[in-house]
N, C-alpha and C positions, 0 to 999 in steps of 0.2 A: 398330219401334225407338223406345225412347224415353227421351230425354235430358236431362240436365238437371246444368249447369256440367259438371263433370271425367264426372260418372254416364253411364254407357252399360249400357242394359236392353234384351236381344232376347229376346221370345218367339218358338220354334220348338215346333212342334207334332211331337216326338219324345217317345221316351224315350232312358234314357241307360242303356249298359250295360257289360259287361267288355271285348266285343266289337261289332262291327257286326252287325247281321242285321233278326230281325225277335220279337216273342214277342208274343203273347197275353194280351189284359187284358181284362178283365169291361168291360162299357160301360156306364157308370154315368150318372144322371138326376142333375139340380143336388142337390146334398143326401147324397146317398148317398157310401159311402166303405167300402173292404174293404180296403183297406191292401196292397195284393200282391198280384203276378202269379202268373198259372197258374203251378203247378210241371209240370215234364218236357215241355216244350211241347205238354200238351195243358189244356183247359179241361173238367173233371168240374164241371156243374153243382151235385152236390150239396154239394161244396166250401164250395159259398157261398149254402146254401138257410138261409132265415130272415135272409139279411142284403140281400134288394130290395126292394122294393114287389109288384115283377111276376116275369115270369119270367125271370131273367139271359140277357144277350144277351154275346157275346164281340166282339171286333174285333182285327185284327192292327195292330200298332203296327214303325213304322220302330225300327230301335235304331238310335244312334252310341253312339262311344264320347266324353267327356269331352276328351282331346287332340284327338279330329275335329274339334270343332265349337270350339275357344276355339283364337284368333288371335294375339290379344296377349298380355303377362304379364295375371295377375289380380292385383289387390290382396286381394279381399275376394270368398271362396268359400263361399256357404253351401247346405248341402243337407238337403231335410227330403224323404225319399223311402220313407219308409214300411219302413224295416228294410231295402232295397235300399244300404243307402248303401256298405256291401264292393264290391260292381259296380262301382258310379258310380266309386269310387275307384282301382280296379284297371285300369278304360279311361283315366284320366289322373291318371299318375303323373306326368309333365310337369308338369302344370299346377299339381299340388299342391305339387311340388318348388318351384315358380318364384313362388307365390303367397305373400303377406305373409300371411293369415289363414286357415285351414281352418276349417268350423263344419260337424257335421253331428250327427244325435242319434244315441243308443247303443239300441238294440232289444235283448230276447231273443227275437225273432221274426227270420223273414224270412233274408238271408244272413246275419245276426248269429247265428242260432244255430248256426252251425258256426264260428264264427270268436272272439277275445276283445280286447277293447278293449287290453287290455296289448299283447296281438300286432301289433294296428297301431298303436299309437304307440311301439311299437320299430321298426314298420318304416320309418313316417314321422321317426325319429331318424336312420336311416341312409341318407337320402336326402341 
């Protein structure tokens, strides 16, 4: 935890998703970056051949959801999740409702390409 005047920052070694559970992510060396989880909970190496060094390794990852894990109201929500940000959003509606600021980027990758920016911030209006 780390703090500093009103600021309160916890790092937790999860991911965040629609649901609790658990999924599957490539396990990456400092440096490296593939932007997304296995789809259909399984890991096809070739998925992601020409983007390691070595040979891709997988690891299983905890999920919570968004409302699991935040306590108090939030003022200031930001999220850079790699085209994941539809999930993250969807595990806390709460919070998003209750929070002064939502910041997240818009992808045509990842959950973003089944979903459209208009659609959520009509549904983030009727909250």
């Amino acid at each position: 935890i780390w703090m500093k005047g009103p600021a309160t920052v916890r790092l937790l070694q999860m991911a965040l998703g629609r649901t609790r559970g658990s999924a599957t992510f490539p396990s990456l060396a400092a440096g490296e970056e593939v932007g997304e989880v296995c789809s259909e909970g399984t890991c096809d190496a070739r998925q992601f051949e020409g983007r390691f060094e070595k040979e891709p390794r997988f690891e299983e990852v905890r999920v919570e959801t968004l409302d699991g894990i935040v306590e108090d109201k939030v003022d200031y929500l930001s999220l850079d999740v790699e085209g994941q940000d539809p999930l993250v959003l969807d595990g806390g509606m709460e919070t998003v409702k209750n929070a002064r600021l939502v910041e997240f980027e818009y992808h045509f990758r990842g959950a973003w390409a089944e979903e459209t920016l208009k659609g959520r911030t009509e549904q983030f209006d009727s909250l």
